[in-house]
C-alpha positions as CSV (number, residue, x, y, z in Angstrom):
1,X,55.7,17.8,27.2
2,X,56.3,16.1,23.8
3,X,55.6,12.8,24.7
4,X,52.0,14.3,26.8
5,X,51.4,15.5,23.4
6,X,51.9,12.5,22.2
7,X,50.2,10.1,24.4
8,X,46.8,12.7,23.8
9,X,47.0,12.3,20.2
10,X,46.8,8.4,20.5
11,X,44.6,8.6,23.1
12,X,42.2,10.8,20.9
13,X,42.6,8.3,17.7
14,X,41.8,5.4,19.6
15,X,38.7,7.1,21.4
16,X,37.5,7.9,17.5
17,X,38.6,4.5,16.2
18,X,36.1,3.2,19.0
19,X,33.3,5.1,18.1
20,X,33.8,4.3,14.4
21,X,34.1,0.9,15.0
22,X,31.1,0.7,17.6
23,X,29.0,3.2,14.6
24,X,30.1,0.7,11.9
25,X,28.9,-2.5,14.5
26,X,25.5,-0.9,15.0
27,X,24.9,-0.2,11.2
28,X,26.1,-3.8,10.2
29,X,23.7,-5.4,13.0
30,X,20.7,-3.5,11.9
31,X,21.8,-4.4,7.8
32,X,21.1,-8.3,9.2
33,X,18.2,-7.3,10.9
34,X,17.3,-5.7,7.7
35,X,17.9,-8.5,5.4
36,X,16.0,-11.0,8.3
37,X,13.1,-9.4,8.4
38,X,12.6,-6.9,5.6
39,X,9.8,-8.7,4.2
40,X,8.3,-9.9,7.3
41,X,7.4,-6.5,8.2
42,X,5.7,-5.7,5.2
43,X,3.3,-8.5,5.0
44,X,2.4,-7.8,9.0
45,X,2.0,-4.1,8.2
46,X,-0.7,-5.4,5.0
47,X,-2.3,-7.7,7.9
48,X,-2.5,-4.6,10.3
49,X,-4.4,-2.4,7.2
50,X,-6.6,-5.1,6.5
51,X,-7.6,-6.0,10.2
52,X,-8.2,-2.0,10.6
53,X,-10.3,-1.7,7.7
54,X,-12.8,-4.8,8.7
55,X,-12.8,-2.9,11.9
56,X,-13.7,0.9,10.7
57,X,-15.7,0.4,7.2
58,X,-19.5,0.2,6.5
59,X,-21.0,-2.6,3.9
60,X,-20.3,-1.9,0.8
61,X,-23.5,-1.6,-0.9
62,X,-23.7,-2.3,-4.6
63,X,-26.6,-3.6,-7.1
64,X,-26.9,-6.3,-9.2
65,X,-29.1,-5.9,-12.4
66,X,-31.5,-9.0,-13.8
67,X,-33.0,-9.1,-17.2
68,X,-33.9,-11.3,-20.2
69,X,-32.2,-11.2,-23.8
70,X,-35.0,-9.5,-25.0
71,X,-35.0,-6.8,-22.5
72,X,-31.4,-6.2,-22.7
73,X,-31.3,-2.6,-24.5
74,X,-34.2,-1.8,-21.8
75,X,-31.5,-2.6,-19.2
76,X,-29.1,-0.1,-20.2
77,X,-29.3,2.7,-17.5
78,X,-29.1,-0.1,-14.7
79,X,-25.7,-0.5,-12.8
80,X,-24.6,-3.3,-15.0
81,X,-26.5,-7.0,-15.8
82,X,-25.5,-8.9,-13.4
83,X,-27.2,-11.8,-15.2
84,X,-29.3,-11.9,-19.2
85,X,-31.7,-15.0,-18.9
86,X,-33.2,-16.8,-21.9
87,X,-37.0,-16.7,-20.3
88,X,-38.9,-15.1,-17.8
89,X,-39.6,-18.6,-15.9
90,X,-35.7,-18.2,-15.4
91,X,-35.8,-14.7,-14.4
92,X,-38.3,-15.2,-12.3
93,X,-37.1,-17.7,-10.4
94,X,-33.9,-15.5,-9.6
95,X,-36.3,-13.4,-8.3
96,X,-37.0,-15.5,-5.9
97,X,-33.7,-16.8,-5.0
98,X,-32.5,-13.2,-4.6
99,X,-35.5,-12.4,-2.0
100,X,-34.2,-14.9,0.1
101,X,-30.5,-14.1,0.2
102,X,-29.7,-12.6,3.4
103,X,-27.4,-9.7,1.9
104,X,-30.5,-8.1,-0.3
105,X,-31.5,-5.5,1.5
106,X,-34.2,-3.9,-1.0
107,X,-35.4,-5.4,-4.7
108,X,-36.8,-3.9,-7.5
109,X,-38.7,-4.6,-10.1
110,X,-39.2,-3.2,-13.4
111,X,-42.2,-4.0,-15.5
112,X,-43.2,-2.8,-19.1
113,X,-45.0,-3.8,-21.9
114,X,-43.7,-7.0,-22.8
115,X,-40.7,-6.8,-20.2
116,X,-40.0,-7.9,-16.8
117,X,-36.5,-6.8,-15.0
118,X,-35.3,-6.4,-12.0
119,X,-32.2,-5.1,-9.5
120,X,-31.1,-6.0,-6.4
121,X,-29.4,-4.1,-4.1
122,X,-27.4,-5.7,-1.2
123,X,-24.8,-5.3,1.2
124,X,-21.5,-7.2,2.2
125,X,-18.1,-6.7,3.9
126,X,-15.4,-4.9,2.3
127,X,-12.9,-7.9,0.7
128,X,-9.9,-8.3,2.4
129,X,-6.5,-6.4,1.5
130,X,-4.0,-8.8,0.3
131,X,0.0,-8.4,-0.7
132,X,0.6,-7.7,-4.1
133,X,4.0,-8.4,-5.8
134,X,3.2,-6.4,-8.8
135,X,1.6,-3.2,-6.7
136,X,5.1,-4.0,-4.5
137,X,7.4,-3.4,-7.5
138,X,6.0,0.0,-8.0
139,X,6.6,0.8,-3.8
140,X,10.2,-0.6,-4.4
141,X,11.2,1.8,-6.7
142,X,10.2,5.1,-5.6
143,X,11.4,3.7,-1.7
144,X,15.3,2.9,-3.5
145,X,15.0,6.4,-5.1
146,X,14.4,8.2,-1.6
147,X,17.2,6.5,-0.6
148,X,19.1,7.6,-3.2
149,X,18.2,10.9,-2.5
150,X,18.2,11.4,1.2
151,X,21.2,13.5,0.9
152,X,18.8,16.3,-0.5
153,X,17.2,15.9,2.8
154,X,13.8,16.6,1.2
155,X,10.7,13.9,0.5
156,X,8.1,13.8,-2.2
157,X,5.9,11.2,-4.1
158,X,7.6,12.5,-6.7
159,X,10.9,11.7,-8.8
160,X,13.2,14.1,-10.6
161,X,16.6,14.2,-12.4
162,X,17.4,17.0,-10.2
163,X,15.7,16.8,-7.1
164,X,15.4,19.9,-5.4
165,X,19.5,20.8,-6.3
166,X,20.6,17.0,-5.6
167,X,21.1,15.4,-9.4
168,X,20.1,12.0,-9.2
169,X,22.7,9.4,-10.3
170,X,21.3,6.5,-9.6
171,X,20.1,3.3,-12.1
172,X,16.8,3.7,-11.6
173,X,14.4,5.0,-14.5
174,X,12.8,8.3,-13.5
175,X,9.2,7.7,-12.7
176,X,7.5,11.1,-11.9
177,X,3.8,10.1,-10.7
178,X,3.0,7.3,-8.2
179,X,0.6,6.4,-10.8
180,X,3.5,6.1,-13.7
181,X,5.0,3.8,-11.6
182,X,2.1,1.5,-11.3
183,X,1.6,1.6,-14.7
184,X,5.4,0.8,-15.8
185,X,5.5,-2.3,-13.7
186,X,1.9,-3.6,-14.5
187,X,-1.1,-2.4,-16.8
188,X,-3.7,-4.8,-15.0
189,X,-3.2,-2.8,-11.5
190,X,-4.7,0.7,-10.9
191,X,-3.7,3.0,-9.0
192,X,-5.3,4.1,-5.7
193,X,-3.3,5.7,-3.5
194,X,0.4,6.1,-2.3
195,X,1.8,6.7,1.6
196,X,5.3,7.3,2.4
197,X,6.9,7.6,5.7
198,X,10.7,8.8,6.2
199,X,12.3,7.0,8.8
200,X,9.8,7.8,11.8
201,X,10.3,4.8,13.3
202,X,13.9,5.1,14.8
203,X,16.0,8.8,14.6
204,X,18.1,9.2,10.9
205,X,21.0,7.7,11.0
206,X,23.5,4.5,12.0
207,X,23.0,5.2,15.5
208,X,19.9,3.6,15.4
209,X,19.0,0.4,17.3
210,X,16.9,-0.9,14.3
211,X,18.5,-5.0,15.4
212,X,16.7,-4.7,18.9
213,X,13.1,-3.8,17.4
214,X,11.0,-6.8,17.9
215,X,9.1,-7.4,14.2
216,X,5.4,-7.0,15.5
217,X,6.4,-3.9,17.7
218,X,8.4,-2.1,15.0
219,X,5.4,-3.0,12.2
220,X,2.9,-1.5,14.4
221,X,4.9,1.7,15.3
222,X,4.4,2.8,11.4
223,X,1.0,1.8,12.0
224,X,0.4,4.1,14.7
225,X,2.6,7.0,13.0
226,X,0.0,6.1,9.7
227,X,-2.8,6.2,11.6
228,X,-1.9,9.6,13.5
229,X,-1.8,11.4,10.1
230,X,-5.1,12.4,8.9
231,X,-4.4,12.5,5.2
232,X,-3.0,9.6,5.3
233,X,-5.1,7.2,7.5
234,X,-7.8,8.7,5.2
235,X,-6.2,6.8,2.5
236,X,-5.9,3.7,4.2
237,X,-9.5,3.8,5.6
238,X,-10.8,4.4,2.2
239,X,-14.6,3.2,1.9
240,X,-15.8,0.2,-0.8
241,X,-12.8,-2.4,-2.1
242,X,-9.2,-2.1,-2.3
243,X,-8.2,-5.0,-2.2
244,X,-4.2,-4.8,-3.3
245,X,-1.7,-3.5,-1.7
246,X,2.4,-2.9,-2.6
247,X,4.6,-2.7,0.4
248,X,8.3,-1.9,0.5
249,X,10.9,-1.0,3.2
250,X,13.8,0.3,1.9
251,X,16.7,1.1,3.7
252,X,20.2,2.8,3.0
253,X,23.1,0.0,4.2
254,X,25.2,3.2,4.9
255,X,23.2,5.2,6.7
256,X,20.3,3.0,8.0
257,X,17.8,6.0,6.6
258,X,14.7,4.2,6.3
259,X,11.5,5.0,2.9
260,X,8.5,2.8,3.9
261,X,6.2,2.9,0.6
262,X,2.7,1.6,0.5
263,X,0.4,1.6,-2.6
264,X,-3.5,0.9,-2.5
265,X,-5.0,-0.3,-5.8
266,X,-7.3,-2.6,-7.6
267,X,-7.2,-5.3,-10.3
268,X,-8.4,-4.2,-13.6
269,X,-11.0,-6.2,-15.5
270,X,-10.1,-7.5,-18.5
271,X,-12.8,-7.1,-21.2
């Protein structure tokens, strides 16, 4: 009886040994999948954003304002001087040029004593969303502070010294706002937006097969999970320019719980 006792015992450690060492396999494989093709998957998922947004959006219709020096205080309540000529031979020939230009869609033309201006309004595709390192930074650090935090089992934009009863231990400076983070990592970005996604790609946890995910496949997965959430596609799909975009994939290398952090912004114009 002892030594059936016995032999069950061993036979019980080494079934758990197994499936610790199988657990700890899986988790290491998707950690070099991880490192691989961390970044590879963020720039697709910018590509798949900008590709959706050529796709979906209207022109983005704007006016540009034409006057002379002298007219330039009668100029005031147009939507910005696009151009202040020296003479109305100049400004008249801009006239001109802008009738031709296939993106005007209407001119006008403003006419006073002793004043000529005019403003063009026109049409042209939304620019294209590019990667931004600087927008990324800000992505990067509320996505490591998730991580940090998944143990609260609880998700925000937000950051906290104690998040919701968990107190945060980690290195990272506490940035509240999606916005404060922007602006601690760069003052010539503003903000636009922020989208987060908590591991929706592959269940919580090690037993994940994260290593098996081809990199297009897995990239367009969050797409599809984005895109099936109104508030947030609604973000994306945002109408005029954004052209910037942060993008970070964080992932815990103990527990394979994936924060996938997107900010939207702008460049601001220097004076």
């Amino acid at each position: 009886m002892k030594k059936l006792i016995t032999l069950l015992l061993v036979i019980i450690t080494l079934v758990g040994y197994s499936q610790n060492s199988y657990k700890d396999s899986i988790i290491n494989l998707n950690n070099e999948w991880y490192e691989l093709n961390k970044e590879k998957v963020e720039l697709e998922f910018v590509r798949l954003i900008d590709s959706a947004r050529q796709s979906n959006l209207p022109d983005v219709i704007f006016k540009d304002s034409y006057t002379m020096k002298s007219n330039f205080y009668l100029a005031i309540g147009f939507t910005g001087n696009k151009e202040i000529f020296d003479t109305k031979k100049q400004l008249k020939e801009k006239l001109k040029e802008e009738r031709k230009n296939d993106s005007t869609i209407n001119i006008s033309v403003f006419k006073g004593d002793g004043y000529t201006s005019f403003s063009a309004t026109k049409q042209r595709r939304p620019v294209n969303v590019v990667y931004d390192s600087l927008l990324t930074l800000a992505a990067e650090h509320h996505s490591k502070y998730q991580v940090e935090v998944e143990g609260a089992d609880k998700y925000s934009h937000w950051e906290y010294n104690n998040y919701y009863g968990l107190k945060y231990e980690g290195d990272l400076t506490i940035l509240e706002k999606p916005i404060d983070r922007v602006k601690f990592y760069s003052t010539d970005r503003i903000y636009v937006g922020e989208c987060v996604m908590f591991d929706q790609t592959h269940n919580n946890g090690c037993m994940g097969d994260l290593y098996k995910k081809n990199i297009k496949d897995f990239t367009y997965n969050y797409f599809i999970n984005f895109k099936n959430s109104e508030k947030h596609w609604e973000s994306f799909m945002e109408e005029g320019d954004i052209p910037l975009m942060g993008v970070y994939m964080g992932m815990s290398k103990e527990t394979n719980y994936i924060v996938f952090v997107t900010i939207m912004g702008k460049e601001r114009d220097i004076e």
